[in-house]
C-alpha positions in Angstrom: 56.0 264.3 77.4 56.2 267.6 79.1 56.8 271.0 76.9 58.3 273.5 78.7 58.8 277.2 78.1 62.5 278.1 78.7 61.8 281.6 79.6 59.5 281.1 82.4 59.7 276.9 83.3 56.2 276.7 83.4 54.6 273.8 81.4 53.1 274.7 77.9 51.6 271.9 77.2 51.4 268.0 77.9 51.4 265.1 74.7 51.7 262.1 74.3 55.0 260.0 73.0 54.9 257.5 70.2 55.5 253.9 71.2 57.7 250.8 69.6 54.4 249.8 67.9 53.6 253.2 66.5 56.7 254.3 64.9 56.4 250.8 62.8 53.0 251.4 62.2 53.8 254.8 60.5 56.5 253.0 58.5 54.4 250.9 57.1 51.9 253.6 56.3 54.3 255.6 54.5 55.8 253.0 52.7 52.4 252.1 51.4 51.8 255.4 50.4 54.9 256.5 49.2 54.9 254.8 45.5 51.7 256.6 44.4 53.2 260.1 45.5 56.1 259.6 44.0 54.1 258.2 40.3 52.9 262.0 40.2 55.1 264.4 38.4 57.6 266.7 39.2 55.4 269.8 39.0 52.0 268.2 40.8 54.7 267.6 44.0 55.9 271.4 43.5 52.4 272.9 43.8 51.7 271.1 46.6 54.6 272.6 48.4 53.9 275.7 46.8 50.8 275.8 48.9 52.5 274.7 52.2 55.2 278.2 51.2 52.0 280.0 51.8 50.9 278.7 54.4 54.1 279.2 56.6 52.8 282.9 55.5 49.2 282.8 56.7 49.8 281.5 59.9 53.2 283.2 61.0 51.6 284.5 64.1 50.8 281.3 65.4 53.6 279.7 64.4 56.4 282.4 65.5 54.4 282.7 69.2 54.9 278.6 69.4 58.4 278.8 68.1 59.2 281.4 70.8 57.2 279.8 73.5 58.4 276.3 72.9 62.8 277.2 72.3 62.9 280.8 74.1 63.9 282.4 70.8 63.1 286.4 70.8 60.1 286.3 69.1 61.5 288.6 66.2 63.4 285.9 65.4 61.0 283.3 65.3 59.5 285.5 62.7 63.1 285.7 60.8 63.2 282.3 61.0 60.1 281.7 59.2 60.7 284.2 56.5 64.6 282.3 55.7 62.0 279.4 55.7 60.0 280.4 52.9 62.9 282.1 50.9 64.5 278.7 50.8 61.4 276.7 49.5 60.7 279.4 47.3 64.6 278.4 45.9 63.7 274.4 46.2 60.1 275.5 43.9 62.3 277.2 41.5 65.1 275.2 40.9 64.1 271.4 41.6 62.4 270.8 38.5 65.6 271.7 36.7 67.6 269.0 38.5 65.2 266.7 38.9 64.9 266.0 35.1 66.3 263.2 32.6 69.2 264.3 31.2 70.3 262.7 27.8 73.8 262.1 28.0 73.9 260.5 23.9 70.4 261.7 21.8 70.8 260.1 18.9 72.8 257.6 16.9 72.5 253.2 17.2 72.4 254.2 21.1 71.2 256.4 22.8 72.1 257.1 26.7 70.2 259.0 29.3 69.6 259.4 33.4 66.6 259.5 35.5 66.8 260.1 38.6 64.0 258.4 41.2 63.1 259.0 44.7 65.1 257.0 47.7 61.7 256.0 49.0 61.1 256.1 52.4 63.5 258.0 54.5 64.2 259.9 58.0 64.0 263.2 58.9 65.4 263.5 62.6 65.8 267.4 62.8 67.0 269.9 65.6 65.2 272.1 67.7 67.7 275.2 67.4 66.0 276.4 63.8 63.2 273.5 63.3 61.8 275.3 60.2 65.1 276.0 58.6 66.8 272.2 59.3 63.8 270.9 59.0 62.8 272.6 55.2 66.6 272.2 54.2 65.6 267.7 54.4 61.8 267.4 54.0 61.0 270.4 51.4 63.5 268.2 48.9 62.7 264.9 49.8 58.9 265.7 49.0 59.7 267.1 45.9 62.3 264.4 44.9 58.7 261.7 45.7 60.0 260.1 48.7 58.0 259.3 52.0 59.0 261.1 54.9 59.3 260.1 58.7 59.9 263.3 60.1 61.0 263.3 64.0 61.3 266.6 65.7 63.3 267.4 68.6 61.4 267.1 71.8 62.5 270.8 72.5 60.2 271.9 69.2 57.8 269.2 69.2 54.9 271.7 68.8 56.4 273.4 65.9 57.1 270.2 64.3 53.1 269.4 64.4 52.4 272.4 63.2 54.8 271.6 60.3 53.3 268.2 59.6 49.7 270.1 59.9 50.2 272.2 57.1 51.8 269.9 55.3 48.8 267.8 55.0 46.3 271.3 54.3 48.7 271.7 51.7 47.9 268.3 49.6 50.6 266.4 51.3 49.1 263.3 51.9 49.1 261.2 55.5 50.7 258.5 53.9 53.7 259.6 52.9 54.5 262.4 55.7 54.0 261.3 59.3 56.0 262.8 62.6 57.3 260.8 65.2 57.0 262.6 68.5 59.3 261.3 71.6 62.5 262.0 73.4 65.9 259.7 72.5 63.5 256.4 71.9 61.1 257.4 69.7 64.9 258.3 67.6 66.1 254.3 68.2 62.9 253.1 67.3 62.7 254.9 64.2 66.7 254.1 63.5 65.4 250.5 63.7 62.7 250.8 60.5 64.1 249.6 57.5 64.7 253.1 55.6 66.0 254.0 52.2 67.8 256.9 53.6 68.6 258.9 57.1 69.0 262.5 57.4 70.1 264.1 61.0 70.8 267.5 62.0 72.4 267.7 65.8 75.2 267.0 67.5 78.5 265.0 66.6 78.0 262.4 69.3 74.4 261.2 68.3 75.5 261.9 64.9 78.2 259.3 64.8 75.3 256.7 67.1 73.6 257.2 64.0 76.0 256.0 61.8 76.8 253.5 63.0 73.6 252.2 63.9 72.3 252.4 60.1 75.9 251.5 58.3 75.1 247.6 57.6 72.4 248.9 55.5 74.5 250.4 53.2 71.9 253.6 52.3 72.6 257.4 52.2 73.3 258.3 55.8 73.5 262.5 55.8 74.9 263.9 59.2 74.7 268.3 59.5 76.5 268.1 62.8 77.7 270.8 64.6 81.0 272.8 64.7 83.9 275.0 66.9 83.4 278.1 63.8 86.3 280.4 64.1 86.5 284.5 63.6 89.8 285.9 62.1 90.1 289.6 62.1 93.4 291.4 60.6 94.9 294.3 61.4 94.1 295.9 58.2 90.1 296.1 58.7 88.6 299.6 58.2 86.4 299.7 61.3 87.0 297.9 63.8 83.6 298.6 65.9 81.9 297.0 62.3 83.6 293.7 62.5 83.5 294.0 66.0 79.4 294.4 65.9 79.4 291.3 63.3 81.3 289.2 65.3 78.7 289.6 68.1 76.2 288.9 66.4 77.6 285.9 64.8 78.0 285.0 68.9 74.6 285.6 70.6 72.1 285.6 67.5 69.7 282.7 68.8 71.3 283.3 71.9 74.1 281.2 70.4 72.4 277.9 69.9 73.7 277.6 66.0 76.0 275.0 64.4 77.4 277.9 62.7 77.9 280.2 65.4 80.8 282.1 66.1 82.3 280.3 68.5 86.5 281.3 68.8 88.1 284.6 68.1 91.3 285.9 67.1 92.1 288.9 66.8 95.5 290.5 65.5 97.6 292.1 68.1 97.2 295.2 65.9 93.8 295.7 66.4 93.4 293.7 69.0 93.0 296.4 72.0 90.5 297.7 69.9 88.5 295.3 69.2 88.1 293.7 72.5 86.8 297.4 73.8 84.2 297.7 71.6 82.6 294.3 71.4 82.6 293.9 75.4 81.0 297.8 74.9 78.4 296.7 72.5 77.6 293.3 74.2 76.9 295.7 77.4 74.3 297.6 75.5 71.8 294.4 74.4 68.8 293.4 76.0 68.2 290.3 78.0 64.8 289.1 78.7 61.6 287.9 77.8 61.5 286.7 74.5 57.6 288.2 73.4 59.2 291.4 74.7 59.9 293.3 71.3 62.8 295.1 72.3 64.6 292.0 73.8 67.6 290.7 71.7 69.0 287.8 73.7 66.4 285.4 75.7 66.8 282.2 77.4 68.8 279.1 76.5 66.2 276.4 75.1 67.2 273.7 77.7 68.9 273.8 81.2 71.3 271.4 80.9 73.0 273.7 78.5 73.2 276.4 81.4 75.0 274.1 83.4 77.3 272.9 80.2 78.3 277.0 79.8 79.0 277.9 83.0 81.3 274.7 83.4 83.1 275.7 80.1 83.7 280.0 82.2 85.1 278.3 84.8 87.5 275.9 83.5 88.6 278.9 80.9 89.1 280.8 84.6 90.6 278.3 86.1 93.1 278.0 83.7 94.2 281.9 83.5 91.3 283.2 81.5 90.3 286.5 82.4 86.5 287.2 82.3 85.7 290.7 80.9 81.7 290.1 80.7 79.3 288.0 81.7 78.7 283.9 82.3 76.6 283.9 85.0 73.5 282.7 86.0 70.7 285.2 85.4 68.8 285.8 88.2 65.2 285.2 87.0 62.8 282.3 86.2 63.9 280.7 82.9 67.3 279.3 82.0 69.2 282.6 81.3 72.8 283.5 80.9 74.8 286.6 80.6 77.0 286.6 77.4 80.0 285.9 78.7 83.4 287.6 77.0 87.1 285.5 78.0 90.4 286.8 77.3 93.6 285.4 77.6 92.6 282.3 76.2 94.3 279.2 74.9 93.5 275.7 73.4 94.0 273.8 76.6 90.4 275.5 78.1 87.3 274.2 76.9 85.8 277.1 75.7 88.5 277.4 72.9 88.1 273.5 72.0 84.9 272.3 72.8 81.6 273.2 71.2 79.5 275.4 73.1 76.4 276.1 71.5 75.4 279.5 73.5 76.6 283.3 74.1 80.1 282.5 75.5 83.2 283.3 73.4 87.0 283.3 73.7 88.8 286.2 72.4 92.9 285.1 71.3 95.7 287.6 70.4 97.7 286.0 67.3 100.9 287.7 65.8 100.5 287.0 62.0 98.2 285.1 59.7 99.9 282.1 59.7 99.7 281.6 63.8 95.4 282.5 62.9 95.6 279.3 60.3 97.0 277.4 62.5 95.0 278.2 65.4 91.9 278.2 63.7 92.6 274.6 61.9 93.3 273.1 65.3 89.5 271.1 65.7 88.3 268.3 65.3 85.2 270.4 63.4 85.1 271.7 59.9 81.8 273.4 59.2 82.6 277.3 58.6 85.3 280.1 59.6 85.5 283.8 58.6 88.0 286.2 57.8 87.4 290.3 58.4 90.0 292.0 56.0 90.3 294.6 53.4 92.1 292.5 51.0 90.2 289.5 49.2 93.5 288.0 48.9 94.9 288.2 51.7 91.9 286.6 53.4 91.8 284.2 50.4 95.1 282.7 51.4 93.5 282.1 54.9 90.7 280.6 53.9 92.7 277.9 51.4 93.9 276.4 54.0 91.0 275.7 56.4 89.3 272.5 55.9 85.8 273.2 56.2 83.0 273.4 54.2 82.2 277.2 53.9 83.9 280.1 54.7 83.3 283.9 54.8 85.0 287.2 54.2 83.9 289.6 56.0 80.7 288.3 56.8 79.7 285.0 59.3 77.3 282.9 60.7 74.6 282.7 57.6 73.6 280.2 54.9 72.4 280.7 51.5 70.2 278.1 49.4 71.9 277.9 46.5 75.0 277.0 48.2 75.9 273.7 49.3 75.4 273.3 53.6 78.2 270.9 54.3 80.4 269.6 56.9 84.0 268.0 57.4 85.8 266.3 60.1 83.2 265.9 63.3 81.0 268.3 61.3 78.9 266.1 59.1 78.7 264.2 56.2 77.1 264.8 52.6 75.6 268.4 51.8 72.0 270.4 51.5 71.1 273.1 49.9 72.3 273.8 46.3 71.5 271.9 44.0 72.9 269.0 45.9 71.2 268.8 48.6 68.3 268.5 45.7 70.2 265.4 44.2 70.4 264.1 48.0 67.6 262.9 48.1 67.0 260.7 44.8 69.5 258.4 43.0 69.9 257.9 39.2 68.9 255.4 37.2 71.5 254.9 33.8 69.7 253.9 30.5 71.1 252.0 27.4 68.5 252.4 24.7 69.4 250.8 21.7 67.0 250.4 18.0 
């Protein structure tokens, strides 16, 4: 398998792929391993994770330069990345004790009632390359801890970071038996599908999502989808600064160039503020830097694969062919690497494919709505349900948007983040079950109720 580095095509580095045999051979090694890890307590699992937290630290430089190298992310980012990393083990170290205990439901009297809850067992982790650490920590850091084995694949667009990952992992105390990646394009995935696992965990894209569900559904374990989503951006005519929201929502557009399931991805705008908006978001999208990624003052760099370019430039032109008007943007870049200018549409509707379809990358559609109610029903119109974000003054005015969207987080007057005490979690073609919070802790074990009587 061939690595590539977005920004500049030129191969990084050449590996090997696992094979048929090899994937079952790391099943069977973590399931033999995977019953002693899971005999050791609670707190021996935390402090071996604890280590791995400080690892991510010693060896950022290394492991934000391959992040870069390997997805095209601005390097400053990579570095991000790795910091929302460790801030959300540091919240898995702090709190999974807590939820991992017995809890007595009855204490005393003829009998008495309590639940345990025990690891899965052996389960996969097939994660994404758009934020490997953060996907990837959100699924393995809590399985670990919960005393499960792990089969961790990678994409094949971050296959260096997910070796680093493992790597640590095993400095850290982690032992080879019950962590093992499986490195590989879309077979390595079906051949690890076909192991018989006590649980599987994706992060990616509805369509595989859905393969994978179906695949694994006879087997009647905990299948977890994070999928992706069409995220929509309300602003109301009764926001205080207009080039504020208007800097927000760009950022909620071209951060990581884009490639985020919780992206903005759909805007409307109220004809109030409308004018005014549009101005001074094509105005600050003007002033960001394109380029190399390991340049420091670059804030956009290349898309992580090329057949995304392709997929964004078909979604400009059918949103021109059908009477959008292009303000900014959505060409080809003319430079080694798979760049894109941001691209800003305008007269949109939900007939084009950039208002319906997701895109995954710097392209956005800008709508004019009358009134709140045409927003809801614009924005509800998808077949996703992950986030959407309101920009208003009023808390209750934007409350009684967000009531009515069926997704599984929204924002006032914020976007396009994630915090670890609150649940990650999907509706509709976005995914199934939650991480984070102290569910996505309770994900990954399943209780055990106990009658004790005399």
């Amino acid at each position: 398998m061939t690595i590539i580095n977005p920004a500049t095509e030129e191969i990084i580095q050449e590996i090997g792929e696992d094979t048929e045999a090899s994937v079952q051979e790391k099943y069977r090694k973590v399931r033999a391993g995977q019953a002693a890890w899971a005999a050791l307590s609670v707190s021996a699992r935390i402090d071996v994770i604890a280590r791995f937290y400080e690892a991510l630290d010693v060896e950022k430089d290394v492991l934000a330069a391959t992040l870069t190298a390997e997805t095209g992310k601005p390097l400053q980012q990579s570095y991000n990345e790795l910091n929302g990393a460790r801030s959300r083990i540091q919240w898995f170290l702090d709190h999974s004790a807590r939820w991992l205990a017995e809890e007595w439901v009855t204490a005393a009297g003829a009998t008495r009632e309590k639940i345990v809850y025990e690891p899965l067992g052996v389960i996969a982790n097939i994660s994404a390359w758009n934020y490997p650490y953060l996907v990837g920590v959100n699924v393995f850091i809590p399985a670990l801890i919960g005393g499960n084995g792990v089969l961790y694949k990678p994409s094949e667009y971050s296959t260096l970071t997910g070796l680093h990952i493992q790597r640590l992992l095993y400095r850290s105390g982690v032992p080879e038996n019950v962590f093992q990646a499986v490195i590989g394009k879309g077979m390595a995935g079906e051949w690890l599908l076909q192991q018989p696992l006590d649980g599987y965990f994706f992060t990616g894209s509805y369509r595989t999502g859905r393969h994978i569900a179906e695949k694994v559904a006879s087997r009647l374990v905990p299948c977890q989808l994070e999928l992706g989503g069409k995220d929509p951006l309300y602003v109301m005519d009764d926001v205080e600064d207009v080039d504020k929201v208007a800097a927000a929502a760009l950022e909620g557009v071209v951060y990581n160039n884009g490639q985020s399931c919780c992206a903005v991805e759909r805007i409307y705008v109220q004809e109030g503020v409308y004018d005014a908006f549009v101005s001074s978001y094509v105005q600050q999208l003007k002033k960001m830097v394109i380029g190399d990624p390991l340049d420091p003052a670059t804030e956009i760099g290349p898309l992580s694969r090329p057949a995304q370019l392709e997929f964004l430039l078909g979604q400009v032109e059918d949103a021109v062919g059908k009477g959008g008007k292009l303000l900014y943007g959505g060409q080809r870049i003319d430079r080694k690497g798979y760049f894109i200018a941001p691209a800003v549409v305008v007269d949109v509707h939900h007939g084009m494919k950039l208002m319906m379809d997701e895109s995954f990358g710097p392209v956005v559609g800008i709508q004019k709505v009358k009134d709140d109610a045409e927003a809801v029903g614009l924005m509800a119109d998808t077949e996703y349900g992950l986030t959407a974000a309101v920009y208003s003054r009023s808390f209750e005015r934007a409350e009684q948007v967000m009531k009515q969207l069926n997704t599984g987080t929204v924002y006032w007057n914020c976007c396009d983040r994630v915090s670890a005490g609150l649940p990650w979690s999907g509706r509709k073609h976005s995914g199934l079950g939650s991480t984070l919070s102290y569910q996505g802790i309770r994900a990954f074990v399943q209780p055990k109720a106990y009658h004790i009587r005399g």
